[in-house]
C-alpha positions as CSV (number, residue, x, y, z in Angstrom):
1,X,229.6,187.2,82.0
2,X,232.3,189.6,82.2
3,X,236.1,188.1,81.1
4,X,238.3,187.4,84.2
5,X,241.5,189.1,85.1
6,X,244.8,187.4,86.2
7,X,246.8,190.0,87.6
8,X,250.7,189.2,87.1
9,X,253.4,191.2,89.7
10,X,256.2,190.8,88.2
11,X,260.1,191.5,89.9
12,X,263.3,190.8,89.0
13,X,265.8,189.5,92.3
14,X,268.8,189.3,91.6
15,X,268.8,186.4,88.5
16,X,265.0,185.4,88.8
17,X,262.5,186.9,88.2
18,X,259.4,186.5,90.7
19,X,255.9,186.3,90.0
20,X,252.8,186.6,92.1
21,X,249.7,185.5,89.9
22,X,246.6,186.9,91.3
23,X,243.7,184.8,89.5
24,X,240.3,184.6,91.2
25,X,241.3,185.9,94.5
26,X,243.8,182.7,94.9
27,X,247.6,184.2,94.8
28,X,250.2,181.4,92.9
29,X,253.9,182.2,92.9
30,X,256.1,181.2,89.9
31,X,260.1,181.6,89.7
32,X,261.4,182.0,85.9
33,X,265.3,182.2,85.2
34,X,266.2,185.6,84.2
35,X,268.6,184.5,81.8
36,X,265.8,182.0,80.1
37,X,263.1,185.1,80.4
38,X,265.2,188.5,80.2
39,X,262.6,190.7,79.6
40,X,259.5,190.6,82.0
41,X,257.5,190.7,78.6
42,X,258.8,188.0,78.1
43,X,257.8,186.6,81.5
44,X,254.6,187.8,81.0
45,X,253.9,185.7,78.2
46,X,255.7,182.7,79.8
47,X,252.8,182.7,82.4
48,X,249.6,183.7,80.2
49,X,250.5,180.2,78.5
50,X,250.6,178.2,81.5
51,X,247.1,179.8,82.4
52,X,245.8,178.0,78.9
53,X,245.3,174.3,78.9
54,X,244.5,172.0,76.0
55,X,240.8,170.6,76.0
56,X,240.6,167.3,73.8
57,X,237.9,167.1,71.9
58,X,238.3,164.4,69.6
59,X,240.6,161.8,71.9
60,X,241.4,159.3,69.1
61,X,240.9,155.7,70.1
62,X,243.5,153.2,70.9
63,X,245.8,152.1,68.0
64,X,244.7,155.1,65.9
65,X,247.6,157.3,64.3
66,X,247.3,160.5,65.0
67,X,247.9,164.2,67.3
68,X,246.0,164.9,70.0
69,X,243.2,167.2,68.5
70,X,241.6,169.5,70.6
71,X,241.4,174.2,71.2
72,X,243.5,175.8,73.4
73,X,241.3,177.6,75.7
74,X,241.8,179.1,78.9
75,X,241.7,177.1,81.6
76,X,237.9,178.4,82.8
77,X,236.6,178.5,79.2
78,X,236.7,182.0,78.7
79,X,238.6,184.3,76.4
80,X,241.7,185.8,79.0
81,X,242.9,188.8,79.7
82,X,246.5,189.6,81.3
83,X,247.4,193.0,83.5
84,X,251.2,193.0,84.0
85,X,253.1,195.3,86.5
86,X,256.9,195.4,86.9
């Protein structure tokens, strides 16, 4: 199965930058603060981890002590690979 793309545009108006996420032929916008993000590197990176989600695989049990344990994986279990444009 071939990894899937997420194509990032990424522009800078005036103090945001603006994002169009192209992922599976479904477009998602995102607005980042320039002056939290000033580099669209930066940016870029800021969006690949909201593409990743954590998948629990050992929940612990109610009144146990303890971090969530689980991998980060991309959200559609595959490794992920980011094209960036500015």
């Amino acid at each position: 199965m071939p990894v899937p793309t997420v194509h990032l545009l990424i522009t800078l108006r005036g103090p945001v930058w603006r994002v169009r996420i192209l992922s599976g032929g479904t477009i998602r916008w995102k607005c980042y603060r320039a002056e939290d993000y000033p580099t669209p590197e930066a940016v870029a990176r800021r969006c690949a981890a909201g593409l990743v989600t954590i998948k629990p695989e050992n929940k612990p049990h109610e009144g146990e002590e303890g971090h969530l344990r689980g991998d980060i994986r991309p959200v559609h279990d595959s490794p992920l690979r980011v094209r960036w444009e500015c």
